[in-house]
C-alpha positions as CSV (number, residue, x, y, z in Angstrom):
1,X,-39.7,-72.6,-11.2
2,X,-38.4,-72.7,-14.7
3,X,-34.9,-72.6,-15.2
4,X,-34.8,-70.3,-18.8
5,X,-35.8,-66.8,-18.5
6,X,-37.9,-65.3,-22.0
7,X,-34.8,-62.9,-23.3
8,X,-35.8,-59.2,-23.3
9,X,-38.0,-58.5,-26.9
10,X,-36.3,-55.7,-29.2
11,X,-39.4,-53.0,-30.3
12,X,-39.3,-53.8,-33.8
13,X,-40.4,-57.3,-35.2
14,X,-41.9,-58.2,-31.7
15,X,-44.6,-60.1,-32.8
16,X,-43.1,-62.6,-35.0
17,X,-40.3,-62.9,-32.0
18,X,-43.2,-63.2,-30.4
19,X,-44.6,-66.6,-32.1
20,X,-41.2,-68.0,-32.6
21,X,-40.2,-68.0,-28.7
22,X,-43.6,-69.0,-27.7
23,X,-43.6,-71.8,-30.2
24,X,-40.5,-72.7,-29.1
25,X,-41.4,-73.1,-25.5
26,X,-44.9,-75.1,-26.1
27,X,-42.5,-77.4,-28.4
28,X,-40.5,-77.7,-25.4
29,X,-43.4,-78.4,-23.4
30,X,-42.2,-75.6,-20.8
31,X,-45.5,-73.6,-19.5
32,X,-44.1,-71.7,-16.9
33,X,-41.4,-70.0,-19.8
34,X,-44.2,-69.6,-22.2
35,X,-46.5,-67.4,-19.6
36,X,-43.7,-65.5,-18.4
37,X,-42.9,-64.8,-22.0
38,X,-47.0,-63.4,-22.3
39,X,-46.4,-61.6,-18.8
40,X,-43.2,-60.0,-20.1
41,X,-44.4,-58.7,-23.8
42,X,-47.6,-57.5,-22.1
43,X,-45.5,-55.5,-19.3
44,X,-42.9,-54.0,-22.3
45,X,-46.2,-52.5,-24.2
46,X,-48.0,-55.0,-26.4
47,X,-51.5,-54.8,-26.2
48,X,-53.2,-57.8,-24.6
49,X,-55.6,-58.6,-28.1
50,X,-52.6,-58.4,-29.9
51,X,-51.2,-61.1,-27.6
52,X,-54.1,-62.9,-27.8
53,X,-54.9,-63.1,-31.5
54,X,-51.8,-62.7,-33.4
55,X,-49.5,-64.7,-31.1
56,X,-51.0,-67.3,-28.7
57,X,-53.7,-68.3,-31.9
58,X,-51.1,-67.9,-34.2
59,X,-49.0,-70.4,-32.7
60,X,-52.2,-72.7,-31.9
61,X,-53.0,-72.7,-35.4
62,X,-49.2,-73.6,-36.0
63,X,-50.0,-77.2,-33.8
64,X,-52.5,-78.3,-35.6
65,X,-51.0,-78.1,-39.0
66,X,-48.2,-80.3,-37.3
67,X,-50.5,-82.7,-36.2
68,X,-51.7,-82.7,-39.5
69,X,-48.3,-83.5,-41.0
70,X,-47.4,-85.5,-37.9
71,X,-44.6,-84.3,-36.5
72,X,-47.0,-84.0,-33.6
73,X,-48.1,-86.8,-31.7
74,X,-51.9,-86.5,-30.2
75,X,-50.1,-86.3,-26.5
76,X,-47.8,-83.3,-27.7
77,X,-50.7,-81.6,-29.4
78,X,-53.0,-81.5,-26.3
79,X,-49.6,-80.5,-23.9
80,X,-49.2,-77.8,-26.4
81,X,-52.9,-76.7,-26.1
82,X,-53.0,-76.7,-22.6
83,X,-49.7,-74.5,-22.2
84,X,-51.5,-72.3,-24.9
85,X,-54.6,-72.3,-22.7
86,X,-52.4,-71.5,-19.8
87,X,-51.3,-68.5,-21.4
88,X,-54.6,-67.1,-22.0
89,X,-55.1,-67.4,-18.0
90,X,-51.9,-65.6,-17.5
91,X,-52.4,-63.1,-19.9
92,X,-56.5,-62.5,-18.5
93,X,-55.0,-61.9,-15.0
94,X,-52.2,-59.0,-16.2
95,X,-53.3,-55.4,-15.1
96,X,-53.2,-54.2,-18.9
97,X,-56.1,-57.1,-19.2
98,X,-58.6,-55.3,-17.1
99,X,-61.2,-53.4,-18.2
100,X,-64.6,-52.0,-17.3
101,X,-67.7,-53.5,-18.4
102,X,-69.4,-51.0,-20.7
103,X,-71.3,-52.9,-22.9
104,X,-74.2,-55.9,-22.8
105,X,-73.8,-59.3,-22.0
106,X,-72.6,-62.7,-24.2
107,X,-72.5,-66.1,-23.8
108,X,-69.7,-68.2,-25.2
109,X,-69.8,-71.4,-25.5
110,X,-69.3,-74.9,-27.9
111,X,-71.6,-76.7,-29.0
112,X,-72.6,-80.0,-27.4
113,X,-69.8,-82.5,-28.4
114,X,-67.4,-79.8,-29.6
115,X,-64.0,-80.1,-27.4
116,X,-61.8,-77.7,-28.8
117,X,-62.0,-74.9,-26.2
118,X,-59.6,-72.2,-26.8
119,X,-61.4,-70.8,-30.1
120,X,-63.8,-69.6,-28.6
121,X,-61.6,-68.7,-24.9
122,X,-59.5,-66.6,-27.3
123,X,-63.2,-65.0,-28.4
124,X,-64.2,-64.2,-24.5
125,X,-61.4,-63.1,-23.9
126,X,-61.4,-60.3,-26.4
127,X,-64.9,-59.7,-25.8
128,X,-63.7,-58.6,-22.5
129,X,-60.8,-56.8,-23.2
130,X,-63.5,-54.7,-25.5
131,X,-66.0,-54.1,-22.5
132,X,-68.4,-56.6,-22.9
133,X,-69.9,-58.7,-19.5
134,X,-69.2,-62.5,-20.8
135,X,-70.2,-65.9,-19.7
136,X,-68.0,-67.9,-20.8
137,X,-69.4,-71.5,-20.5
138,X,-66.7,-74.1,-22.3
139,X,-66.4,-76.8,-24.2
140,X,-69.4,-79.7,-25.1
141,X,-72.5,-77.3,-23.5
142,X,-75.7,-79.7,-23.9
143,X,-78.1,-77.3,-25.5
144,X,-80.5,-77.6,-22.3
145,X,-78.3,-76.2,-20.2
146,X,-77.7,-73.4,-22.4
147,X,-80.9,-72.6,-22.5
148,X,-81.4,-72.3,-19.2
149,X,-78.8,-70.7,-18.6
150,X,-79.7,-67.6,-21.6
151,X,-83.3,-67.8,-19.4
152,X,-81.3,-66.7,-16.7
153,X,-78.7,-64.3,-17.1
154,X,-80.8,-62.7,-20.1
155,X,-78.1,-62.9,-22.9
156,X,-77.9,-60.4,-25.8
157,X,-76.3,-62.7,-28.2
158,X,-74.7,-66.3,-28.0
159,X,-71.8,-66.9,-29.4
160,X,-71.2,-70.7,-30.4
161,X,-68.2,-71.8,-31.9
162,X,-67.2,-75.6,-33.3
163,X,-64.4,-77.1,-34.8
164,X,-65.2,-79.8,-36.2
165,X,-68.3,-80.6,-39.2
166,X,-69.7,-83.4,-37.9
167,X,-71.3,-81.2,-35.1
168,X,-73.1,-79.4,-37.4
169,X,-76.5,-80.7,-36.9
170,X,-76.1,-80.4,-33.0
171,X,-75.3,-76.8,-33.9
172,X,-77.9,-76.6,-35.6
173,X,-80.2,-77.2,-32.6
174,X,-78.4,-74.7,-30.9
175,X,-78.7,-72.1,-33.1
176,X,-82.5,-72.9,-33.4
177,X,-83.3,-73.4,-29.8
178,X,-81.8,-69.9,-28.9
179,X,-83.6,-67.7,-31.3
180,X,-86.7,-70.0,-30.3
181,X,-86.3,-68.2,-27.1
182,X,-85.4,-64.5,-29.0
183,X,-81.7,-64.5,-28.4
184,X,-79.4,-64.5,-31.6
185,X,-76.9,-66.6,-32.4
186,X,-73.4,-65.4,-34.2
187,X,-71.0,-68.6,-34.9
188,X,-67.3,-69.3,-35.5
189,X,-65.1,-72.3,-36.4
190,X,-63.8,-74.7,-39.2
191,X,-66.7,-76.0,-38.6
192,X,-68.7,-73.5,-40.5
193,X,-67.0,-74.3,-43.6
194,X,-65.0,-71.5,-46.2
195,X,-66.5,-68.1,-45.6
196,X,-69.3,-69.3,-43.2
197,X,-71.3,-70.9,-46.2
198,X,-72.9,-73.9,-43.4
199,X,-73.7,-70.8,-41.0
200,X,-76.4,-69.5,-43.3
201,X,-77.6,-72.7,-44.5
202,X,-78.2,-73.5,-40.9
203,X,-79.7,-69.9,-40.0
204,X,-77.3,-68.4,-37.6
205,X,-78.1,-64.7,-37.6
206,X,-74.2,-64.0,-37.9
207,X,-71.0,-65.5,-38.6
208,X,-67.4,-64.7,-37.9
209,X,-64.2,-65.9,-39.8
210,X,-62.3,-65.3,-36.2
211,X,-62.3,-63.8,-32.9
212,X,-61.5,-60.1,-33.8
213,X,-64.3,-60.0,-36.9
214,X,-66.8,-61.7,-34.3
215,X,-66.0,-58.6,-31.7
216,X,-65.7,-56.2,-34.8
217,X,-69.2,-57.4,-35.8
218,X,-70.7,-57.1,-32.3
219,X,-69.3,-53.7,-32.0
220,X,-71.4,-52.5,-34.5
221,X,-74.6,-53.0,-33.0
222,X,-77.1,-55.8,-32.0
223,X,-77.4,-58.6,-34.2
224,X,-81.4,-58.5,-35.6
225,X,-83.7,-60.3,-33.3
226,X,-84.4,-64.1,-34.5
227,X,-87.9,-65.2,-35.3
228,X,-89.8,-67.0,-32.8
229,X,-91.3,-69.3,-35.1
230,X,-88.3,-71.0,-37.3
231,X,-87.8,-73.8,-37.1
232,X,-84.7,-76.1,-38.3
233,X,-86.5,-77.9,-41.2
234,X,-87.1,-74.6,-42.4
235,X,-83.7,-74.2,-43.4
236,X,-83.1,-77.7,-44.5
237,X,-86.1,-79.4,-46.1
238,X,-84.3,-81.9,-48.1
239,X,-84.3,-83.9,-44.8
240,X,-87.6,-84.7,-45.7
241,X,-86.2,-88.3,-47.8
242,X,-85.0,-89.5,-44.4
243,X,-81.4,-90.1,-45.8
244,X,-80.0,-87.8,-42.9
245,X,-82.0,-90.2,-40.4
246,X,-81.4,-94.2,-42.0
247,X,-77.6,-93.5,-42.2
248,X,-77.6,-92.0,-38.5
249,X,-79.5,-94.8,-36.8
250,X,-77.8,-97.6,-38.6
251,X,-74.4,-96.2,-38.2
252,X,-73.2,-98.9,-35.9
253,X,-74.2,-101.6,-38.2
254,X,-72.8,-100.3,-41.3
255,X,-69.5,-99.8,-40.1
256,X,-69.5,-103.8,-38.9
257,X,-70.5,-104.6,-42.2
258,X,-68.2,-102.6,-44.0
259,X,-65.0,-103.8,-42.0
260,X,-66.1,-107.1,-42.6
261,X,-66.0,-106.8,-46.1
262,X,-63.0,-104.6,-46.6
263,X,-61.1,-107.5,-44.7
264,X,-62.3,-109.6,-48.5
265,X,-61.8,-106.2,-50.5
266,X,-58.1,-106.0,-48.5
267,X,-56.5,-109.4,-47.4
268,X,-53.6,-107.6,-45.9
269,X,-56.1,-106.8,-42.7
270,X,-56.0,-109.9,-42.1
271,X,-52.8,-109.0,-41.0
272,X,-53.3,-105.9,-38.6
273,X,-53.0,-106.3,-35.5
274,X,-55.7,-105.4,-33.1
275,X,-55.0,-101.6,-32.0
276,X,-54.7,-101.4,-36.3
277,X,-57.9,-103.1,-36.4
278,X,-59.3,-100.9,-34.0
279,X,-58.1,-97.5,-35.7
280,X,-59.1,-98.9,-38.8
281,X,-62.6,-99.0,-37.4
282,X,-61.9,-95.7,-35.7
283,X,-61.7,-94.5,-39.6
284,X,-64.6,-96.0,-40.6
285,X,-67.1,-94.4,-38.2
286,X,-65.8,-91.5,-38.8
287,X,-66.2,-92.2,-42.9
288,X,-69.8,-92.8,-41.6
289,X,-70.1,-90.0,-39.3
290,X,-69.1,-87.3,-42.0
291,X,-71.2,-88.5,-44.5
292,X,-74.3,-88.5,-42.3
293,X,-73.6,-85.1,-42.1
294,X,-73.1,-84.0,-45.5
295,X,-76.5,-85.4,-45.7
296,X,-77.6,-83.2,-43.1
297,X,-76.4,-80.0,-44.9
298,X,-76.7,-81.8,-48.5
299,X,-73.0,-80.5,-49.0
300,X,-71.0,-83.4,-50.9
301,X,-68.1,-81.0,-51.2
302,X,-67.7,-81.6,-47.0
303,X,-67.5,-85.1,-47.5
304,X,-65.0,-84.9,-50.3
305,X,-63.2,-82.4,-48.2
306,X,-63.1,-84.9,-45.4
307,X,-62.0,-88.1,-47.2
308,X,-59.0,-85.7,-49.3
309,X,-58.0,-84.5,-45.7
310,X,-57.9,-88.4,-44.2
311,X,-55.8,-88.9,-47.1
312,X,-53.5,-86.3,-46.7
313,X,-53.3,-87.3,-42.5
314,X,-52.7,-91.2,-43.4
315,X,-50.3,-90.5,-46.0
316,X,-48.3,-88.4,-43.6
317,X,-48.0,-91.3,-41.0
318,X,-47.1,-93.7,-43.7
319,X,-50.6,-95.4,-44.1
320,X,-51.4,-96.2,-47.7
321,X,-54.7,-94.4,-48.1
322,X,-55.6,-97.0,-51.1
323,X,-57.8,-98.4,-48.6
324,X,-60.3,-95.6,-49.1
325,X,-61.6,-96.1,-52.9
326,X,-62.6,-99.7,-51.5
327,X,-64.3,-98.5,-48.3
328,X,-66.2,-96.0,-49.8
329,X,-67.2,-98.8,-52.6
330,X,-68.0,-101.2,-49.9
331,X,-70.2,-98.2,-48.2
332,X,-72.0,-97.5,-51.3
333,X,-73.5,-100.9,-52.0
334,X,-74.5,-100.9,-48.4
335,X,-76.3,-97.5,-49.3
336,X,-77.6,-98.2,-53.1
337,X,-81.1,-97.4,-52.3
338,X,-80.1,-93.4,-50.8
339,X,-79.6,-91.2,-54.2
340,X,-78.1,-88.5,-52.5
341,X,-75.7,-90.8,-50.0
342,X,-74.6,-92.9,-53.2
343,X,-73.6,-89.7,-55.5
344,X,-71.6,-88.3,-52.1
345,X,-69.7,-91.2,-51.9
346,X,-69.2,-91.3,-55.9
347,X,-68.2,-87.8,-56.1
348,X,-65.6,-88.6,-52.9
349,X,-64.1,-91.7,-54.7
350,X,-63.2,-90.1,-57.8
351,X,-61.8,-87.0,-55.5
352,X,-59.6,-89.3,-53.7
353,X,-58.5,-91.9,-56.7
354,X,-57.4,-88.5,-58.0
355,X,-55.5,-87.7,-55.2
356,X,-53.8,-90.8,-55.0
357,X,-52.9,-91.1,-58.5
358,X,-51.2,-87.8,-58.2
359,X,-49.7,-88.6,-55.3
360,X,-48.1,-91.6,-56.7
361,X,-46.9,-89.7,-59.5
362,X,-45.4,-87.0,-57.4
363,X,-43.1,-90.0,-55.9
364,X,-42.3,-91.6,-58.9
């Protein structure tokens, strides 16, 4: 039992009441106040989607900009997420959540490799609350077993949602093994970059900034059928020089050869200890990881995007981040003979030399 009780909301400013007290209790770590809080504003009145969308996401999206600036550790940020998630189950189970199934069928999933759940929960959730029959299927759904699954319950649309870039080209698969099989694809998620800009490139049928404009777009009729015969090189032909492919299969030896270097480029590493050794790694992959898939989408502005945010996130937890420019350096030289890859990581060095310069300047 918890031992607060959610004070009685006033009708006027309920909402942002709302997000405060709820924020306050996933800070706290309490889940039991936090879905009696839900239970109560839904039994005083407030719609469920309202609950859903401008409260519980609201406050989500309020944890990961603390992670960001880290006054969130990585444990409080999942107990937050799960008290968050928690909610949603309370609030799906509340009489005012119930509703008759009066329109087709959607599956909602993420794509394979694609963890962050509760997008796309929040997104079945309202689909339900709207009338439509949904299968919601999770987080990291291998594309096989969506397929199958679409063969089976005979899907109008899929819904596939992803967080974070780098699982772009698995999305990608998605999208294109879905309409292979004539079901249409709308997607959602940071993941899609600003205004949905990677969902076209990648040939989703239909994107969604969030939840309510996915279920607003839904609403106003079928999405157009997909063609049978598209396939994903269709959409991205510059894959044709193989740069996509060399940096992917050799990612595990670049990253070796680049630490090993940057330990020359950066004597103080000699100096880490082995868990910052290992993060420092950690980075590195992930360095790797992007840029193999701004390759993918031939987007240098994701990449440069990427390396300004890793600046902003080690800066925060007191990590110089003047052991990027020398990474990136170290990574173009391995890369020399890839055109594309080597203007990327130019374009991203200058970006965060800027950054750092101002940075620098803002402290003095």
């Amino acid at each position: 039992m918890s031992t607060s009780t959610p004070p009685r909301l006033p009708r006027s400013g309920h909402l942002e009441q709302l997000v405060d007290q709820l924020w306050n209790t996933v800070l706290a770590g309490d889940e039991y106040s936090a879905t009696e809080l839900v239970v109560r504003a839904l039994d005083e009145g407030v719609g469920p989607e309202s609950v859903l969308l401008d409260v519980i996401a609201v406050v989500q999206g309020k944890v990961g900009e603390e992670w960001v600036a880290n006054r969130l550790s990585v444990a409080q940020e999942h107990a937050a997420t799960a008290i968050n998630e928690r909610a949603v189950t309370a609030l799906s189970a509340h009489p005012s959540a119930r509703t008759t199934i009066t329109r087709g069928r959607i599956t909602v999933a993420c794509v394979d490799g694609e963890w962050h759940a509760l997008p796309p929960r929040l997104l079945a959730e309202v689909l339900k609350l709207r009338g439509w029959q949904i299968d919601y299927l999770g987080a990291q759904l291998p594309t096989p077993h969506l397929i199958t699954h679409l063969h089976t319950t005979g899907a109008d649309a899929v819904a596939l949602s992803s967080s974070i870039a780098t699982r772009l080209p698995t999305a990608h698969a998605a999208i294109t093994a879905c309409q292979a099989i004539g079901v249409p694809v709308v997607v959602g998620g940071a993941a899609f970059g600003p205004a949905g800009r990677y969902a076209k490139l990648l040939g989703a049928d239909a994107w969604a900034p969030d939840a309510r404009a996915a279920a607003d777009r839904l609403a106003r009729g079928p999405l157009p059928r997909p063609q049978l015969d598209h396939q994903q090189m269709d959409d991205l032909p510059h894959l044709a020089d193989q740069e996509y492919t060399m940096v992917t299969r050799n990612s595990d030896s670049l990253v070796r050869t680049v630490f090993t270097a940057l330990q020359d480029a950066l004597p103080t590493m000699r100096t880490y200890s082995d868990l910052q050794r290992e993060r420092t790694a950690e980075d590195l992959a992930s360095i790797v990881e992007f840029l193999a898939t701004a390759l993918y989408l031939d987007a240098e502005e994701l990449f440069t995007g990427f390396i300004t945010w890793t600046a902003q996130v080690l800066t925060s937890r007191g990590v110089p981040a003047r052991s990027l420019p020398p990474a990136l350096h170290l990574l173009a030289r391995e890369l020399k003979d890839f055109p594309r890859a080597t203007r990327i990581l130019q374009v991203a060095t200058h970006a965060v030399t800027t950054h750092h310069t101002s940075e620098a300047g803002n402290t003095a």
